[in-house]
C-alpha positions as CSV (number, residue, x, y, z in Angstrom):
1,X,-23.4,28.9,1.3
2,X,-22.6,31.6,3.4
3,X,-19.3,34.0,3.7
4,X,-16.7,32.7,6.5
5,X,-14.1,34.2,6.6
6,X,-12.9,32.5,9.7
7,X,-12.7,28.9,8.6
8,X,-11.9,25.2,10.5
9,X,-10.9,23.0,8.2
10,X,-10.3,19.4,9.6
11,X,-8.9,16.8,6.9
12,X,-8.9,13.2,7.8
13,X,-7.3,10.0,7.3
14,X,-10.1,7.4,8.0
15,X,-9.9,3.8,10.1
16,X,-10.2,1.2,8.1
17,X,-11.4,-2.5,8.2
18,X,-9.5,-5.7,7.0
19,X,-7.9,-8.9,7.8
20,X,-4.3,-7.0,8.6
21,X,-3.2,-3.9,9.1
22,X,0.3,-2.4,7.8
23,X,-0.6,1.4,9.1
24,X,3.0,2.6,8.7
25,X,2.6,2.9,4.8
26,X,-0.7,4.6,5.4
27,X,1.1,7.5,6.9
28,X,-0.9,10.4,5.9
29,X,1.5,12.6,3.6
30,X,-1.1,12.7,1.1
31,X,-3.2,15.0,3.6
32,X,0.4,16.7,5.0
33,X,1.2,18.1,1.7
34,X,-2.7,19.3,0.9
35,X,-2.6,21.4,4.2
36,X,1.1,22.9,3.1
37,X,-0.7,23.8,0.1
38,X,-3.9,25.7,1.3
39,X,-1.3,27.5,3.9
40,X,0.8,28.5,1.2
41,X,-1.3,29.2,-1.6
42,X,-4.6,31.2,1.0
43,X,-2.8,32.4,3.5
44,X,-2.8,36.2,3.0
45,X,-5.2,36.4,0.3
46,X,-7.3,38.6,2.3
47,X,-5.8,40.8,5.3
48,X,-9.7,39.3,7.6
49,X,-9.2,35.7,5.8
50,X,-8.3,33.4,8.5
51,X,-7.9,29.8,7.7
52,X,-7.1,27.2,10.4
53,X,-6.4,23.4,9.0
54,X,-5.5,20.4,11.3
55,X,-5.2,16.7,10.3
56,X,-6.6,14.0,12.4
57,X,-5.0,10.4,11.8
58,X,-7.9,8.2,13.2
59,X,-6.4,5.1,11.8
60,X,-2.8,4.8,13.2
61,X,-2.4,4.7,16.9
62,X,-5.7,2.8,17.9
63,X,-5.7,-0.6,19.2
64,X,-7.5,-2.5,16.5
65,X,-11.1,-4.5,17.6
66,X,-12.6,-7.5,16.6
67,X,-15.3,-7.2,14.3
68,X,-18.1,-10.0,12.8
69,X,-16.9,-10.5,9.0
70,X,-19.1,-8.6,6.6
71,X,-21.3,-11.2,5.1
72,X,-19.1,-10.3,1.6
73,X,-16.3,-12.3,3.0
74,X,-18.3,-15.0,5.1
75,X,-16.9,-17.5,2.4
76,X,-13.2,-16.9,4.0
77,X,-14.4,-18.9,7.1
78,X,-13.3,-21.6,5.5
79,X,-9.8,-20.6,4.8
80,X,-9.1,-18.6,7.7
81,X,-10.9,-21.2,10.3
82,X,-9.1,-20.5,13.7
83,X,-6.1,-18.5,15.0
84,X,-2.8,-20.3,13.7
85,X,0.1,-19.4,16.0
86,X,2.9,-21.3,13.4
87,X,5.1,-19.3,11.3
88,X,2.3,-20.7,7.8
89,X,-0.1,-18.6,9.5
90,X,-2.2,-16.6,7.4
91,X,-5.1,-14.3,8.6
92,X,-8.1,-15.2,11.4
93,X,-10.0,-12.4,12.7
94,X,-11.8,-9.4,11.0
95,X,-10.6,-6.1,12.6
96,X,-11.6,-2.5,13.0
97,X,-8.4,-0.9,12.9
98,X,-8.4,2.9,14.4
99,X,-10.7,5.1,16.2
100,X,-14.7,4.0,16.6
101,X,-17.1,6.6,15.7
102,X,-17.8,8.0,18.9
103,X,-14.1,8.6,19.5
104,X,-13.7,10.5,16.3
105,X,-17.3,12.7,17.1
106,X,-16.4,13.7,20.1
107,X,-12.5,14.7,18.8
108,X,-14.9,17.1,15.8
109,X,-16.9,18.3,18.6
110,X,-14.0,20.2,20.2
111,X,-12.4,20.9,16.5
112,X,-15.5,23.1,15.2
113,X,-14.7,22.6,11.7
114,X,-16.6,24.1,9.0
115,X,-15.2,22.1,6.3
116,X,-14.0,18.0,6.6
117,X,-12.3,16.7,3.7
118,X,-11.3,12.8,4.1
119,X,-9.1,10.7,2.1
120,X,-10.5,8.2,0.1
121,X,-7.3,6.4,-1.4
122,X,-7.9,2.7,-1.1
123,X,-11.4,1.4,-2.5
124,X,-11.5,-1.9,0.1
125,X,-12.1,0.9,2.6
126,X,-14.7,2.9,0.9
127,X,-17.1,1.7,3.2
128,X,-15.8,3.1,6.5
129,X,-15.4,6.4,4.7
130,X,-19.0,6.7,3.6
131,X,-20.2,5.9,7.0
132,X,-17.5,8.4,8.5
133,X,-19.1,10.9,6.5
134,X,-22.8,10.0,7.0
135,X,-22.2,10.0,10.9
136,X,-20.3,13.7,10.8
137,X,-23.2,14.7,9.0
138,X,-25.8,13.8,11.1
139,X,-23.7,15.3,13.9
140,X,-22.9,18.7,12.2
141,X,-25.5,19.3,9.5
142,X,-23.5,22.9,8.5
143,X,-20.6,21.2,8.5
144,X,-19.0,20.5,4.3
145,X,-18.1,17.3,4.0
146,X,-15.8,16.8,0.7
147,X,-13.9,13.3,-0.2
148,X,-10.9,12.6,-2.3
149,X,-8.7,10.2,-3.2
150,X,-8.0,7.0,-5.4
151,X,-11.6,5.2,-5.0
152,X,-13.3,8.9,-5.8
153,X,-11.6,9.1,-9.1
154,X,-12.4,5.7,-9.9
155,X,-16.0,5.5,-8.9
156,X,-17.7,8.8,-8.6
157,X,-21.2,8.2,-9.1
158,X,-21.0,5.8,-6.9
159,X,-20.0,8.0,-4.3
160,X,-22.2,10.7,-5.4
161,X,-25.4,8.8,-5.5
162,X,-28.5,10.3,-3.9
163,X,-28.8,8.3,-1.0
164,X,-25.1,9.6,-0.1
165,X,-26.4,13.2,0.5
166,X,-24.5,13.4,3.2
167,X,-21.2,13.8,0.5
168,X,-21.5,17.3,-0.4
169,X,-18.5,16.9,-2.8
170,X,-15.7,15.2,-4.2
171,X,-12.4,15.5,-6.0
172,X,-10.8,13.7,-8.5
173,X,-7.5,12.9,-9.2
174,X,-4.3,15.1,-7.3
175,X,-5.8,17.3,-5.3
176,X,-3.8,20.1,-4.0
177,X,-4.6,22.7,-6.8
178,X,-8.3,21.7,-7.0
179,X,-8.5,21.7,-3.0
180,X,-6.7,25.6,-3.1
181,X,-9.6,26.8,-5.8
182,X,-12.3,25.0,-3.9
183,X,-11.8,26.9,-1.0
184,X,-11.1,30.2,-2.6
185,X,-15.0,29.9,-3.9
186,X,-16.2,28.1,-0.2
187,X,-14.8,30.3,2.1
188,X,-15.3,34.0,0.1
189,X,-18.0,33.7,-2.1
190,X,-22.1,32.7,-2.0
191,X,-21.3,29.8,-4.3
192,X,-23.8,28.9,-7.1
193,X,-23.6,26.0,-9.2
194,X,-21.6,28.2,-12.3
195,X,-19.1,29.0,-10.1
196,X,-18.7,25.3,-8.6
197,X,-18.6,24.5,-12.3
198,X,-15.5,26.1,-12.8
199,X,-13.4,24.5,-9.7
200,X,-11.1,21.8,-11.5
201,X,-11.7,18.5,-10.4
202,X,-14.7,18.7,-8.5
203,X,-17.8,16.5,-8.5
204,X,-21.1,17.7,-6.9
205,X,-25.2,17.5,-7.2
206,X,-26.7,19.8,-9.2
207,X,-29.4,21.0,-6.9
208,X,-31.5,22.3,-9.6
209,X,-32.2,18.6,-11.3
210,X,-33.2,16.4,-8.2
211,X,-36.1,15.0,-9.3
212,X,-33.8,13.7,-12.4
213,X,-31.8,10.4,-12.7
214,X,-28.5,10.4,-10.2
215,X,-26.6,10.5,-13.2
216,X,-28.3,13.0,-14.6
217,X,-27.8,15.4,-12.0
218,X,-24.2,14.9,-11.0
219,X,-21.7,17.1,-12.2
220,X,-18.1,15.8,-12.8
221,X,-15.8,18.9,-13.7
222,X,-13.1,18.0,-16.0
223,X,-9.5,17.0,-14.8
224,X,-7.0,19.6,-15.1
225,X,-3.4,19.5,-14.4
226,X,-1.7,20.1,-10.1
227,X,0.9,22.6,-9.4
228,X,4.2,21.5,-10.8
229,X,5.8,19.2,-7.5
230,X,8.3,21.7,-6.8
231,X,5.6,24.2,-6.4
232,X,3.8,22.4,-3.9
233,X,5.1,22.7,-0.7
234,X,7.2,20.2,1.8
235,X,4.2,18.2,3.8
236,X,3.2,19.9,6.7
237,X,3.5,17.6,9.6
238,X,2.6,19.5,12.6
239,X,-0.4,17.4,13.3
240,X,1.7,14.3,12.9
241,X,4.3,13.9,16.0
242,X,7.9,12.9,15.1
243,X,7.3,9.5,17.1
244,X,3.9,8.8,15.5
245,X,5.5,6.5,13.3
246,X,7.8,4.6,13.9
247,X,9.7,1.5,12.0
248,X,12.0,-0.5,14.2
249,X,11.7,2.6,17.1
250,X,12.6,4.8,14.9
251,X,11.1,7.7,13.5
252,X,10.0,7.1,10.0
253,X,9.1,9.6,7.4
254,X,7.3,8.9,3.8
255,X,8.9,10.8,0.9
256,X,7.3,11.0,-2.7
257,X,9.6,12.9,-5.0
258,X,7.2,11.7,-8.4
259,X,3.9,11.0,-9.4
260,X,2.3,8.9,-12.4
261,X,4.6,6.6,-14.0
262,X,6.4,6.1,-17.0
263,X,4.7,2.6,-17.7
264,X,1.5,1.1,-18.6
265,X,0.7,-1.8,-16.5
266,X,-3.1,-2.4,-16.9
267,X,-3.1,-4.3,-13.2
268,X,-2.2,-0.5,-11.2
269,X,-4.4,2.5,-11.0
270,X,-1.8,4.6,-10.2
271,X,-2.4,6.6,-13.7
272,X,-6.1,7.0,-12.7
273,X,-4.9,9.7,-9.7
274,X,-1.9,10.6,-11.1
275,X,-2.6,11.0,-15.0
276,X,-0.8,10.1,-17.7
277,X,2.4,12.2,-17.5
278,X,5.3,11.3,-15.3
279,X,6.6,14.1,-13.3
280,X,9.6,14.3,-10.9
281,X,10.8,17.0,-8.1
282,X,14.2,18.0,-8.4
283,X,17.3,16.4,-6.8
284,X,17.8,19.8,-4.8
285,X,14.3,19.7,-3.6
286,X,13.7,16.3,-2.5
287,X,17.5,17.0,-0.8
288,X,16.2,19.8,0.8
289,X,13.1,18.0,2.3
290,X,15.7,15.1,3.5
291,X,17.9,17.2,5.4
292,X,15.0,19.1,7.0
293,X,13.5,16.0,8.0
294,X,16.8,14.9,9.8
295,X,17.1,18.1,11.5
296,X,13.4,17.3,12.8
297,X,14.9,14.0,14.4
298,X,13.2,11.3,11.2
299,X,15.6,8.8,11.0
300,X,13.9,6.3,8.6
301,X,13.4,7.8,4.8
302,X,10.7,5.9,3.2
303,X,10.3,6.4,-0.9
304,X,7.0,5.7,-1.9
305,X,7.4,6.2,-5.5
306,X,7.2,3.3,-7.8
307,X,10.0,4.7,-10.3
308,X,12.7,6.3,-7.6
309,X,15.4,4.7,-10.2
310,X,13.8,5.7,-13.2
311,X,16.1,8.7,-14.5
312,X,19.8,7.2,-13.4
313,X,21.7,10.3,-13.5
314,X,19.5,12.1,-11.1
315,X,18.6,9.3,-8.8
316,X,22.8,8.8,-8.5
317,X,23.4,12.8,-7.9
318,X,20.5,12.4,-4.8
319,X,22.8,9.4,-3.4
320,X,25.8,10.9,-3.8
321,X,24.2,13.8,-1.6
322,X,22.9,11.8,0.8
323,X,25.7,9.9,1.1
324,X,28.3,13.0,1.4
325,X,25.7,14.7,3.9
326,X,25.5,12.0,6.4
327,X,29.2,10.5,6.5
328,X,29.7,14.3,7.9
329,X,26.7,14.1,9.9
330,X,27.9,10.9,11.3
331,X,31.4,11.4,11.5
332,X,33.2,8.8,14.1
333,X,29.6,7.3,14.9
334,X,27.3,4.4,14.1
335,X,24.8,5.8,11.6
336,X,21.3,5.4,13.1
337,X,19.5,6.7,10.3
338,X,18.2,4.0,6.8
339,X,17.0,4.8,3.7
340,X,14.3,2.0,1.7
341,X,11.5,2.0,-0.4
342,X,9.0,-0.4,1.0
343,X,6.4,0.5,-2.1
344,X,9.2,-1.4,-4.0
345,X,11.6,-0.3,-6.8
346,X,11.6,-1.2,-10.8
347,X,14.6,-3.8,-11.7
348,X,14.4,-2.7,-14.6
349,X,15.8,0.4,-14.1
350,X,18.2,-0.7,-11.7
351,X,22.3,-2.0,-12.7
352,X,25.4,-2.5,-10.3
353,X,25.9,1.4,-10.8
354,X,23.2,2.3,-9.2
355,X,23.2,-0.7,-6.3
356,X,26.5,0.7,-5.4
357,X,25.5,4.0,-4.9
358,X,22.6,3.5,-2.9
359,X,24.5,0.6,-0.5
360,X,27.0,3.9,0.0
361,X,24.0,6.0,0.9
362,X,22.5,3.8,3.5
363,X,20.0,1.7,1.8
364,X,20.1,-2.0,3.2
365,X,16.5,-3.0,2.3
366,X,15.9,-4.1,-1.8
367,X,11.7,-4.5,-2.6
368,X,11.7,-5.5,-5.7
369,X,8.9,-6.8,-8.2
370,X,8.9,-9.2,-10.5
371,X,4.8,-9.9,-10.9
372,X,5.4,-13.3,-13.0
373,X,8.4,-14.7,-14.5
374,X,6.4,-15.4,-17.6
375,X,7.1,-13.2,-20.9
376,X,4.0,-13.4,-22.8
377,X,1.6,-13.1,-19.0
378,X,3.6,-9.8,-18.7
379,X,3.3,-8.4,-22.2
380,X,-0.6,-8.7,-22.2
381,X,-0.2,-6.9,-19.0
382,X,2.0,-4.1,-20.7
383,X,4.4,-4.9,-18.2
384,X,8.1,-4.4,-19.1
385,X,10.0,-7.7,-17.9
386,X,13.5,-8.8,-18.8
387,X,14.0,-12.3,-16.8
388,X,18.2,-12.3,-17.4
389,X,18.5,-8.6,-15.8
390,X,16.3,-9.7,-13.1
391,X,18.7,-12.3,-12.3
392,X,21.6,-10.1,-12.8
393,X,20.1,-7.9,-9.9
394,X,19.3,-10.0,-7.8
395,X,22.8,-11.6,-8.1
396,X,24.2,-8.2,-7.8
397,X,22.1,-7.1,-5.2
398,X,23.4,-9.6,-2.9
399,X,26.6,-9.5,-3.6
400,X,26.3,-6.0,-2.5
401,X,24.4,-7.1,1.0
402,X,21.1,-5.7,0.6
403,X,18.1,-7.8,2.1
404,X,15.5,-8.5,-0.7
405,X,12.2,-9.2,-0.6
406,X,10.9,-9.9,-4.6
407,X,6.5,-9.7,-5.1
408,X,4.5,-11.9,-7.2
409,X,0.9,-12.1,-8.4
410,X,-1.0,-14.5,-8.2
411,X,-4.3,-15.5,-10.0
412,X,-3.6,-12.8,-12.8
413,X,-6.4,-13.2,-15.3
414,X,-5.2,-15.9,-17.8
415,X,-2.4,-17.2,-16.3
416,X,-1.9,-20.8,-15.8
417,X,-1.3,-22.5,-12.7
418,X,2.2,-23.9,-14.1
419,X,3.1,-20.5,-14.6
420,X,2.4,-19.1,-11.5
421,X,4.4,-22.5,-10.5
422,X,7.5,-21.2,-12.2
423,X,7.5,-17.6,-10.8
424,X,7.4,-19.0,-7.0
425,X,10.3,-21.4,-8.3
426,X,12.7,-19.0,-9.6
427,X,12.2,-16.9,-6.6
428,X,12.8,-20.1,-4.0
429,X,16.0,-20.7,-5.4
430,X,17.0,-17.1,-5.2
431,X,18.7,-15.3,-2.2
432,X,15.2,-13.0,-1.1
433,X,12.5,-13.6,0.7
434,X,9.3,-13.8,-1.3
435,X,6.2,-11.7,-1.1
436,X,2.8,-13.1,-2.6
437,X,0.1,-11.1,-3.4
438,X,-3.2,-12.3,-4.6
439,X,-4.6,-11.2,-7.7
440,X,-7.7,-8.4,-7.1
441,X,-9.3,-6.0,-9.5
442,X,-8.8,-2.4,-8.7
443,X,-11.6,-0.5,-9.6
444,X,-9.0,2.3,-11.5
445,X,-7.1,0.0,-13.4
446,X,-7.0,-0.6,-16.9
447,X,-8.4,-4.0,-16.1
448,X,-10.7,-3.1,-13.3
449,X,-12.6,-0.3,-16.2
450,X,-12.7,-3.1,-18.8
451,X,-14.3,-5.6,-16.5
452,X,-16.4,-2.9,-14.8
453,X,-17.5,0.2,-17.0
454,X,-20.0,1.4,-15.0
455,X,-19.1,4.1,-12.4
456,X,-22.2,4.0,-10.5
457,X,-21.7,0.0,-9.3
458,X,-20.6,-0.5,-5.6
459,X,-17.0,-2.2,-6.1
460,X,-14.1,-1.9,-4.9
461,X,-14.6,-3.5,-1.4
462,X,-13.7,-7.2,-2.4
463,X,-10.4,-5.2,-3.8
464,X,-8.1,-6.7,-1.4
465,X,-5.5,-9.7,-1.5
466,X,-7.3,-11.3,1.9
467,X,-10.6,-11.7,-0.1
468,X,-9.0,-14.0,-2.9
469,X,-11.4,-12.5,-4.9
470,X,-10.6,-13.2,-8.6
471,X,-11.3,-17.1,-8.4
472,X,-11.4,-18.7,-12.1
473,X,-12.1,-22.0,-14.1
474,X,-8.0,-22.3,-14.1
475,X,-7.2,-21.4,-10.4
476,X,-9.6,-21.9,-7.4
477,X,-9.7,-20.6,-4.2
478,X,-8.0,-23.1,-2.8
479,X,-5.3,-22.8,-5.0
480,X,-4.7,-19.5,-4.5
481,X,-4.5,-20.3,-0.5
482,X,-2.4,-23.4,-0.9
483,X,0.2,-21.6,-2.9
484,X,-0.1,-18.6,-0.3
485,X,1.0,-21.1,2.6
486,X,3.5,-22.6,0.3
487,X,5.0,-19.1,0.1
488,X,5.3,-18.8,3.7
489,X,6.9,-22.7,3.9
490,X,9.5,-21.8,1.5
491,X,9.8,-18.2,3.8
492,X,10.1,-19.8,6.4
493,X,13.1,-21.9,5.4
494,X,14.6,-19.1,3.6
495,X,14.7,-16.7,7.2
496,X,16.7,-20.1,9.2
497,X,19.7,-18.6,10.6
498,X,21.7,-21.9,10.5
499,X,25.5,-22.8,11.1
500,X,26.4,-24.1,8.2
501,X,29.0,-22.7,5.5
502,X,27.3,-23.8,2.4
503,X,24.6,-26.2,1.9
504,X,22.9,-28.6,4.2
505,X,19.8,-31.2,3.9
506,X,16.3,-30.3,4.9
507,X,15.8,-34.0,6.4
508,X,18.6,-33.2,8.5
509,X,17.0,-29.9,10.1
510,X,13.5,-31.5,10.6
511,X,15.3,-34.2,12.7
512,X,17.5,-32.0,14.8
513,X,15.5,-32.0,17.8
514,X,15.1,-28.2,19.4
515,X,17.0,-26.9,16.8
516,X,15.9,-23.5,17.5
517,X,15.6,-21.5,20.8
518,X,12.6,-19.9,19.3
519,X,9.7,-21.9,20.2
520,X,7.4,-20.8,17.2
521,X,10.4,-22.0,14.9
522,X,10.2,-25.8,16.2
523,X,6.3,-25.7,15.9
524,X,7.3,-24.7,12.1
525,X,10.0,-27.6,12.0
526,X,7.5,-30.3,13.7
527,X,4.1,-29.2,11.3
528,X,6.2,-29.7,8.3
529,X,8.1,-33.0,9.5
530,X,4.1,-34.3,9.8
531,X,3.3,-32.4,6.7
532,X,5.8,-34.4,4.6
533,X,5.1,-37.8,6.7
534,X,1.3,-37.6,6.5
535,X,0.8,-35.5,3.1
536,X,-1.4,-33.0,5.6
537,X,-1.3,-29.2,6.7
538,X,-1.5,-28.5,10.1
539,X,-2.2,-25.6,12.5
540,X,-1.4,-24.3,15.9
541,X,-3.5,-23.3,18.5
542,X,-3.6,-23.0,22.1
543,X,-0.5,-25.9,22.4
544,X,-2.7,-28.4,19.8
545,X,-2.3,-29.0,16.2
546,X,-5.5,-28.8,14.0
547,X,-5.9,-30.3,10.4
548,X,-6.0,-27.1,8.4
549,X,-9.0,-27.4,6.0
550,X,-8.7,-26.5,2.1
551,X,-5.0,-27.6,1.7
552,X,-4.5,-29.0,-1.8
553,X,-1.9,-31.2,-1.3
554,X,-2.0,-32.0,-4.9
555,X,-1.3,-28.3,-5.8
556,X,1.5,-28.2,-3.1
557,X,3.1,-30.9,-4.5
558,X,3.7,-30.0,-7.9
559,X,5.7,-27.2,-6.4
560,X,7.5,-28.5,-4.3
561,X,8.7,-31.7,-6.2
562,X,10.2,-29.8,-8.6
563,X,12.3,-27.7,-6.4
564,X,15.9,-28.5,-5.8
565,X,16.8,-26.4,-3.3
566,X,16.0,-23.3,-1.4
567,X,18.4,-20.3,-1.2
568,X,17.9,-18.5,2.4
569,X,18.7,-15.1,2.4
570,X,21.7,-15.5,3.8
571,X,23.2,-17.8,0.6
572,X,22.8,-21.2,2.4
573,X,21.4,-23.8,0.2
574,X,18.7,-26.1,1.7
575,X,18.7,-29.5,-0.6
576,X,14.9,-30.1,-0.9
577,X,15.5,-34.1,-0.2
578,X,11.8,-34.6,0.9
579,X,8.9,-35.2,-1.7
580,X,4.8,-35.1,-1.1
């Protein structure tokens, strides 16, 4: 590879393909902070060294285009069978959500880059980052194409394999550092495979053994530890417009002040990127960032860590700073700005303490996640679970005013139906709403290595909870989409803003007629009046109902017999009065 010292580097966050789309958690920061790095760490390493980097985001802002479903998922046909306009609706259409290929071409034609690097964080979507890659290839043969992220570090022969010559490299796990020496041997140097040998991180062919085995030509450097967080810069967002995203019109901004986690569950990959050590910024850093961001006119401050609560004294000195900083900011007016975690916090590492303190610095929004309610499910799962605090939170939680939403798994290898009964039980008579997510293996978990230990096998892509993948001899498919729905029944009763002061009957909503001004809210009220008459699910399209096929009544109604009532979010009780 020849000397450039003038060099284009364009790093991208792909489209992807799915069922749904929520593209304000994919906001690119991954790729913001990788940019901050190579300007801080190259820039003035040479007086003639010039190195230009832009990020292109050709998955949010697109509209989103029907696709055919990929002949993996044309099984789901049968689940998802027609557009369903009720509030039980659950997923129709395949979708291409960002930029087509020709868009994004034509973009690289007028970038010039010399080196692409894309983001590779979420195997489902490996797929549409391979062919990304193969198409900029063909395009601009000169061009390096390098690929990082989650799905690289879990499967890197896969990516490397022969007939993906059009990836000239990877790296694994964090990527900042091994991005930063990469370049330093790219851009300067007329690389040979010794000194590609010694870039941390990196996977690549080893040009001299081609007519060997894949695997016997791929080189996969050894993992070495990132800068320290506070030594890699704030994310450079320069590429990515203030109003780019946006959560209830306002500017949002994603924050990560750790990486890795202090826990073992063996369902989460997040140790397979990240590593085994736990490692937090400083409260005056992450302060820092937060009052920057304001100044740049963010007004939402999304944590995506998984462990913001873990170390109590520091997470209370960050809301006591936030808090004191924006009472002055705010002074006399409505505070616009909101603070949440929509990747979800630990409840085990939360008390009253530290509710009260972030109430006080403008956190509304609780995600909390409880996985299952069962002890010994959880403890095969190295999960740490303590059912009476989770109560206590909950209780405490509410009290305070936040909104909750609580996640479950279901379908998680060995757990019984009844059990996953008892976890959506618990949570229906609880003031939250619910989030279900179905069980799938991810390719860098501890599960997903043990049920899958070759690297070079093409998985990952059926990784998703839409694919209700993971079907067993103790929970079929259309168990797992029965109890799905059911979630969304017991949602939907739980979001009813009704005019009552402490408890009222669910036979006496279904038979107030017009109940709601909200037309899609009597369509809910009038399918489940018919489904607790005719012991049938129904659907709602174009002004008709429609038998919805693979309902197990059965299943539903061992649920919801043996619920008493359900709490709504506000604290009403709804007396369950009606049985299937």
């Amino acid at each position: 590879m020849k000397s450039k010292l003038q060099t284009k580097i364009v790093l991208i966050a792909p489209p992807i393909e799915d069922f749904y789309d929520t593209d304000i958690r994919h906001q690119p920061i991954s790729l913001a902070l990788l940019k901050a790095s190579i300007i801080k760490y190259l820039s003035g390493l040479e007086s003639d060294l010039k190195i230009d980097v832009v990020i292109r985001d050709y998955h949010h802002g697109y509209p989103k285009k029907t696709i055919p479903y990929p002949k993996e998922f044309l099984y789901l046909k049968k689940y998802y069978q027609e557009r369903d306009q009720s509030p039980f609706s659950t997923f129709n259409q395949y979708y291409r959500f960002g930029a087509d290929l020709k868009v994004i071409i034509d973009d690289l034609k007028s970038l010039n880059a010399n080196i692409v690097g894309i983001s590779s964080s979420f195997s489902p979507y490996h797929r549409e980052v391979l062919e990304l890659v193969k198409e900029i290839k063909k395009h601009f043969p000169d061009v390096i194409t390098v690929i990082g992220g989650a799905h690289v570090t879990a499967r890197p022969l896969q990516i490397l394999k022969s007939e993906h010559d059009y990836v000239d490299f990877i790296i694994r796990g964090e990527g900042e550092r091994a991005f930063v020496e990469f370049l330093k041997v790219v851009v300067n140097l007329e690389t040979d495979t010794l000194q590609l040998k010694m870039i941390p991180n990196l996977g690549f062919r080893d040009k001299d053994k081609k007519d060997k085995k894949d695997k016997d030509s791929i080189i996969l450097n050894p993992i070495t530890p990132n800068f320290s967080l506070d030594e890699i810069p704030f994310a450079n967002l320069d590429d990515l417009p203030v109003n780019k995203y946006l959560y209830q019109k306002k500017p949002l901004i994603t924050l990560i002040t750790s990486r890795s986690c202090p826990y073992h569950c063996s369902f989460c990959s997040i140790k397979d990127v990240f590593g085994e050590n736990y490692r937090r910024r400083s409260v005056e850093d992450i302060f820092k960032e937060i009052k920057l961001r304001y100044q740049q006119g963010y007004l939402v401050f999304n944590f995506e860590d998984d462990n913001l609560t873990y170390n109590k004294s520091e997470f209370i000195q960050l809301c006591n700073l936030i808090t004191n900083y924006f009472t002055i900011e705010n002074a006399g007016s409505i505070p616009m700005h909101e603070f949440m975690a929509m990747n979800g916090v630990a409840y085990f590492n939360l008390d009253k303490e530290i509710l009260m303190y972030m109430r006080k610095a403008f956190f509304k929004h609780l995600n909390l996640s409880l996985v299952s309610s069962n002890q010994q499910i959880l403890k095969k799962y190295h999960r740490p679970h303590n059912l009476e605090n989770f109560k206590r939170v909950v209780d405490e939680a509410f009290e305070l005013g936040f909104e909750i939403v609580c996640y479950i798994i279901i379908g998680l290898p060995g757990e019984e139906i009844s059990s996953i009964l008892e976890s959506i039980k618990l949570l229906t008579i609880s003031p939250l709403l619910i989030g279900a997510s179905i069980f799938y293996l991810n390719p860098g978990s501890a599960i997903g290595r043990e049920t899958d230990t070759d690297l070079d096998t093409d998985t990952g892509f059926e990784s998703r909870s839409t694919s209700l993948q993971f079907e067993t001899s103790i929970l079929s498919r259309n168990q797992m989409h029965t109890l799905f729905i059911a979630v969304r029944i017991i949602n939907f009763i739980k979001g009813l803003k009704i005019d009552r002061e402490k408890e009222t009957k669910l036979s006496v909503l279904l038979t107030t007629k017009n109940y709601y001004a909200d037309p899609r809210a009597n369509i809910g009220f009038k399918i489940l009046d018919k489904l607790f008459s005719e012991k049938k699910m129904y659907l709602y399209n174009k002004n008709t109902l429609s038998l919805r096929d693979n309902f197990c009544i059965l299943t539903f109604s061992k649920l919801w017999n043996e619920i008493e009532f359900v709490q709504t979010q506000s604290g009403l009780k709804v007396i369950n009065d009606l049985m299937i």
